[in-house]
One Martini backbone bead per residue (centre of mass of N, CA, C, O) as a GRO file, in nm:
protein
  179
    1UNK     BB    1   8.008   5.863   2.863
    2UNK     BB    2   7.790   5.828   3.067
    3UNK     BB    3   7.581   5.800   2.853
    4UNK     BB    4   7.641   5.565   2.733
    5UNK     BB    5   7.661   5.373   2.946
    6UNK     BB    6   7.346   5.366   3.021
    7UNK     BB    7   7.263   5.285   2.739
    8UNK     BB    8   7.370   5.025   2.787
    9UNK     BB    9   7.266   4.951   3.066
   10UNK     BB   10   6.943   4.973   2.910
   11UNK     BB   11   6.978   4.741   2.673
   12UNK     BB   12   7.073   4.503   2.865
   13UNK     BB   13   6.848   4.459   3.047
   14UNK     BB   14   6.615   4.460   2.792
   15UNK     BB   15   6.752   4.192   2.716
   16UNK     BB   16   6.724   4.034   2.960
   17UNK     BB   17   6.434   4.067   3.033
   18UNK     BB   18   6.297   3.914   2.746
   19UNK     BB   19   6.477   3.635   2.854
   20UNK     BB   20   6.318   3.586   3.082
   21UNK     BB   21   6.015   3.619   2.982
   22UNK     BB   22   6.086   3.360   2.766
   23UNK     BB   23   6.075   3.145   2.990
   24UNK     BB   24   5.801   3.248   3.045
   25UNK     BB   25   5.661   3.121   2.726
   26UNK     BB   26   5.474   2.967   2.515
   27UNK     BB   27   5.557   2.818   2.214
   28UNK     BB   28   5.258   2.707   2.144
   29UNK     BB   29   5.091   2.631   1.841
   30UNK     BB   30   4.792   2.681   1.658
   31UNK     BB   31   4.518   2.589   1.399
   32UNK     BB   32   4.186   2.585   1.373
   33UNK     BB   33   3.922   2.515   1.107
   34UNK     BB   34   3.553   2.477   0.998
   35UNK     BB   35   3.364   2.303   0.805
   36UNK     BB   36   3.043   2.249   0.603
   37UNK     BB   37   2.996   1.995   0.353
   38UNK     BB   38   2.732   1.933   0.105
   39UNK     BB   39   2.856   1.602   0.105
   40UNK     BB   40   2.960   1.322   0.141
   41UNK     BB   41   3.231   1.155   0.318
   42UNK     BB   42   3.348   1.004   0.081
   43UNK     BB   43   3.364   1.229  -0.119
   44UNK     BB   44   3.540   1.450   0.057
   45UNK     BB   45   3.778   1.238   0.134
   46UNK     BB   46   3.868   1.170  -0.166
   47UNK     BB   47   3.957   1.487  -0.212
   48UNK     BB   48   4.132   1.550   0.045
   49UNK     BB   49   4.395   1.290   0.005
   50UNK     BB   50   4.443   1.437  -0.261
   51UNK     BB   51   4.730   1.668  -0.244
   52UNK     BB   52   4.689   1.812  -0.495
   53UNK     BB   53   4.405   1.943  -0.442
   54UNK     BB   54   4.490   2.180  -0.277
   55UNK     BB   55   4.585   2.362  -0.540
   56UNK     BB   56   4.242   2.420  -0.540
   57UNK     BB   57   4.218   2.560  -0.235
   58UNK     BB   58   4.434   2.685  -0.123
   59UNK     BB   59   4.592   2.962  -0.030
   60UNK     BB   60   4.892   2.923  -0.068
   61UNK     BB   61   4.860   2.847  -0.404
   62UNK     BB   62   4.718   3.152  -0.461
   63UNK     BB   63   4.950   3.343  -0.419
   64UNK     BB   64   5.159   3.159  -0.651
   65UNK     BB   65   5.122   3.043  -0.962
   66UNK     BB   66   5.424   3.019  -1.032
   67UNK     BB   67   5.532   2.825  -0.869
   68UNK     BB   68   5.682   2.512  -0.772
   69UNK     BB   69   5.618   2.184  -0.855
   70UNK     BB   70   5.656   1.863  -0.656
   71UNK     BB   71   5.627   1.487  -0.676
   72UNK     BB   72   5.608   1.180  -0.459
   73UNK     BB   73   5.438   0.908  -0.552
   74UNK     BB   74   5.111   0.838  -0.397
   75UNK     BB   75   4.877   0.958  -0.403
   76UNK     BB   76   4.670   0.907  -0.123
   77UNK     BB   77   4.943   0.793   0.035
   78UNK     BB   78   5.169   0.709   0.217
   79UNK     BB   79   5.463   0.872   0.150
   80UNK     BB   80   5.328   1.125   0.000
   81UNK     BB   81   5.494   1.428  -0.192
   82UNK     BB   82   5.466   1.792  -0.155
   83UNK     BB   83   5.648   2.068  -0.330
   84UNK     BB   84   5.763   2.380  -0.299
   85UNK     BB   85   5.890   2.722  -0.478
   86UNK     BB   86   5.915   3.035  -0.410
   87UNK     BB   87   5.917   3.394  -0.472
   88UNK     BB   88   5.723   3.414  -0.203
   89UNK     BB   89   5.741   3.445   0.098
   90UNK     BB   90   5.449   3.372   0.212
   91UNK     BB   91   5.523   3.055   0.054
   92UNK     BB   92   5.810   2.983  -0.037
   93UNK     BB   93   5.946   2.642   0.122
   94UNK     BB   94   5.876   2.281   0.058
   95UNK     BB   95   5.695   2.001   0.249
   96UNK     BB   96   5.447   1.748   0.209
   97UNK     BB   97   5.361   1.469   0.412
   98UNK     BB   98   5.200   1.186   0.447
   99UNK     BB   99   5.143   1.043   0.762
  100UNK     BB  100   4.871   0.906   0.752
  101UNK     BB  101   4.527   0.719   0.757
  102UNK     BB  102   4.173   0.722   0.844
  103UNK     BB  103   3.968   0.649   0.671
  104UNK     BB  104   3.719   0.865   0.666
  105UNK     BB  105   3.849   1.095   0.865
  106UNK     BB  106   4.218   1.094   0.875
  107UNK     BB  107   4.485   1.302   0.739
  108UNK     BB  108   4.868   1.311   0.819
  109UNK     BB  109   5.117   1.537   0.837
  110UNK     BB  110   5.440   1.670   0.729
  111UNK     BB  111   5.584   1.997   0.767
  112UNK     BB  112   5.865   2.121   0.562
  113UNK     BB  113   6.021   2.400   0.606
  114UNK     BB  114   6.264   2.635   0.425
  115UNK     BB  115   6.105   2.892   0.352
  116UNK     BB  116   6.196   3.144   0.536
  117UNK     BB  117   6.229   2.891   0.725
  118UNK     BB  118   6.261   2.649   0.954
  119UNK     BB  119   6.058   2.356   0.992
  120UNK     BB  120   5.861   2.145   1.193
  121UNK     BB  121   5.515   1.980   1.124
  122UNK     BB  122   5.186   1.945   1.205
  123UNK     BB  123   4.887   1.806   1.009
  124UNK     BB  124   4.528   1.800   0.969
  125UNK     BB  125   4.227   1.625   0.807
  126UNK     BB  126   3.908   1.607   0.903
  127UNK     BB  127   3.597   1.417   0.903
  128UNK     BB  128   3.253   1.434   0.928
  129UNK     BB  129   2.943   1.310   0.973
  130UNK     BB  130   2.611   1.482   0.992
  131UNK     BB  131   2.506   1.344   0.759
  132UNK     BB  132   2.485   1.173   0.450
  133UNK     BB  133   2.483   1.503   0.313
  134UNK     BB  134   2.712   1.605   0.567
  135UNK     BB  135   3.011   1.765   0.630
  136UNK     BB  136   3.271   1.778   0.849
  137UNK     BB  137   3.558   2.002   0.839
  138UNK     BB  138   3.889   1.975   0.952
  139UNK     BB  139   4.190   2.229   0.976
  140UNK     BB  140   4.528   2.191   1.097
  141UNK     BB  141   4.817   2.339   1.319
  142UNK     BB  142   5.149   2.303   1.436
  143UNK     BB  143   5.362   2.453   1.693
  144UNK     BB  144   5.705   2.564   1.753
  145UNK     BB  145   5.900   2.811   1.934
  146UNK     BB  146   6.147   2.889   2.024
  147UNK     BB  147   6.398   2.961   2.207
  148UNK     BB  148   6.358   3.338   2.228
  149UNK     BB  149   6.153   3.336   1.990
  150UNK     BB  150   5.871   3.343   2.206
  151UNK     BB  151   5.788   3.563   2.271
  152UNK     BB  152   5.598   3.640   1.977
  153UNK     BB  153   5.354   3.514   2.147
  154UNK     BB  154   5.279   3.818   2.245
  155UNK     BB  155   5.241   3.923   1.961
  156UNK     BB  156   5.091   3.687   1.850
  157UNK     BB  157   4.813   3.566   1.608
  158UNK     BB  158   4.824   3.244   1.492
  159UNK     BB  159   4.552   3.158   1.480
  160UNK     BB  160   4.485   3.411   1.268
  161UNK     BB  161   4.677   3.371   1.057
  162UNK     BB  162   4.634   3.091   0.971
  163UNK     BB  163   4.314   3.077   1.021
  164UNK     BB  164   4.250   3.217   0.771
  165UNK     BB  165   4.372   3.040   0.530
  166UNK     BB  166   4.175   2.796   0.670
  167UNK     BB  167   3.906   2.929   0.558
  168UNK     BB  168   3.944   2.974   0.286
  169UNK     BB  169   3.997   2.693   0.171
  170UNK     BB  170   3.750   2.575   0.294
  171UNK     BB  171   3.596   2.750   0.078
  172UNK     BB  172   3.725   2.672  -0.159
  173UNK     BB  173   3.625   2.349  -0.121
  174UNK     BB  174   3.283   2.386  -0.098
  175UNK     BB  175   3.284   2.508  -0.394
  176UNK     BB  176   3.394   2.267  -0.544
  177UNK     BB  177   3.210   2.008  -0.382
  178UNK     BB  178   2.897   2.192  -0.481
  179UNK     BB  179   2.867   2.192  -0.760
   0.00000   0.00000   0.00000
């Protein structure tokens, strides 16, 4: 019996610890990755305004070929939305909605994940002109763990996580691109 308390109360410890240690742990992550892509600014920016086209490029849209797919609205302008729904965790359920646009700039999403998790995120991919025939593109990502599990932020590192998928992305976006 001695034996038993202990047990619990080394548990319950244990358990108190964790929680006291994520009320100072930021719950707050991003990910954000660039590339060059040898194409005029005003070309990049109109091939990925376009949200569809994410499903050419995009790392998770490749990892599973067979997801369901659909679309509301005009591709390409604010109010637009891309919906997917897989039976592979790795890519869940959710949907992306254009929710801003600064033509040849940059253009802002909202992430509204529904499997394997529940979660609402921005996101955005901006380009820059850096010669008449080169642009630079980044995509970026963030979001927030609420406490408890703001914890997981001590041993996850999202921007490595996320930000290897929008290296893949963005390396086969410039394949497209350039061709």
């Amino acid at each position: 019996m001695k034996i038993l308390k202990r047990s619990l109360l080394v548990l319950i410890s244990l358990v108190v610890l964790v929680l006291i240690t994520a009320l100072f742990v930021d719950g707050k992550f991003s990910a954000t990755k660039k590339i060059t892509i040898n194409q005029p600014n005003e070309v990049v920016f109109a091939y990925i305004k376009q949200l569809k086209n994410q499903d050419n490029f995009s790392a998770w849209g490749k990892m599973d070929p067979k997801m369901k797919k659909t679309y509301k609205g005009t591709d390409g302008t604010v109010g637009f939305v891309s919906a997917w729904e897989s039976k592979d965790d790795n890519v869940g359920a959710g949907e992306q909605e254009i929710i801003k646009i600064d033509e040849n700039k940059r253009i802002d999403y909202e992430l509204r994940f529904k499997k394997p998790f529940e979660s609402v995120s921005p996101a955005f991919m901006t380009t820059k002109a850096i010669s008449p025939t080169a642009t630079e593109v980044q995509w970026g990502f963030s979001g927030e763990m609420n406490y408890p599990l703001n914890i997981m932020q001590l041993f996850l590192d999202m921007d490595a996580m996320i930000g290897d998928d929008f290296e893949k992305g963005l390396t086969n976006l410039k394949g497209i691109l350039e061709k």
